[in-house]
C-alpha positions, -999 to +999 in steps of 0.1 A: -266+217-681-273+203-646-293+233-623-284+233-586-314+242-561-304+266-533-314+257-502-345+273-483-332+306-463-342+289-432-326+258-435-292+278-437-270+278-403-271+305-383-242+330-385-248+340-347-254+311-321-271+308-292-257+322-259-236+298-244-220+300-206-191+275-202-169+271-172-130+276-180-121+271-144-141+268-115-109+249-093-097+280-070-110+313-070-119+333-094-143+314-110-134+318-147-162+317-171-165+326-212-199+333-229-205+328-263-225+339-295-254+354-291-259+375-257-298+377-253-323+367-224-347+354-250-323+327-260-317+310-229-333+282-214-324+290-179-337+314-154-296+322-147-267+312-168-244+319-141-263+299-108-269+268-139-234+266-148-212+275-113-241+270-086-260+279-065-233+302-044-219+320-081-234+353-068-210+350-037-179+340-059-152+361-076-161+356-117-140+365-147-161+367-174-145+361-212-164+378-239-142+380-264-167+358-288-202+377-282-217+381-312-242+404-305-255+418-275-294+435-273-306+449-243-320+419-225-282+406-226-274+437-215-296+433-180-286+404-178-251+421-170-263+443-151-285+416-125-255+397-125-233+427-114-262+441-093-260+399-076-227+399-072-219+431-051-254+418-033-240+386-021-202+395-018-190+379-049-174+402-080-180+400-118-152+414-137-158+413-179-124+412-205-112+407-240-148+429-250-158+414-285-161+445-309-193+441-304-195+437-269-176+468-262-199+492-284-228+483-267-214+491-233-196+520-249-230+534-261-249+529-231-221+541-211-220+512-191-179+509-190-186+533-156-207+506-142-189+472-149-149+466-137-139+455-178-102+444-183-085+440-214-073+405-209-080+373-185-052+384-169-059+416-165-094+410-148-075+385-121-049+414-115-081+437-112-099+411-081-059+411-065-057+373-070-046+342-090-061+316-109 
């Protein structure tokens, strides 16, 4: 009878990834962006997800922000939202978030932060909410 080893705990993948900002669309405006896995400041590599991946000006851009895959979201993410938010009506821009993983949309549901942040149900949605096209 041949015995199979399991593998060490920590050489298992992760079920949650890193958080990951990628650029859908930066051609016109808005800006449309999707973050991934998992949403914490302690897992970035970056001082600003948002300035590393659209530049420089992203604070003075219109951004539509995907979520729809967040994993999990802890409280640094969570400031990190609100910064970016806090940025963005700072330097003229707008952040709108949509398609709220489950997870996502607890969080801000909990905290009551669906008051504070312009949160659409779909990518199209959040354009229709900034009164402009893709």
């Amino acid at each position: 009878m041949a015995v199979q080893a399991l593998a060490p705990r920590n050489s298992l993948p992760s079920r949650k990834s890193r958080m990951k900002v990628t650029v859908e669309s930066v051609n016109g405006d808005p800006v449309l962006l999707r973050v991934e896995g998992r949403v914490s400041q302690r897992d970035v590599e970056v001082d600003d997800p948002f300035v590393d991946t659209v530049g420089e000006d992203a604070y003075s851009r219109r951004m539509v922000v995907d979520l729809s895959e967040v994993a999990s979201l802890d409280s640094s993410g969570v400031n990190w939202l609100l910064v970016s938010q806090k940025r963005s009506s700072e330097h003229g821009g707008k952040l709108v978030l949509h398609s709220l993983s489950p997870i996502a949309n607890n969080v801000l549901k909990v905290l009551n932060l669906h008051a504070v942040f312009q949160i659409a149900g779909s990518e199209a949605e959040a354009i229709q909410k900034l009164g402009g096209e893709a």
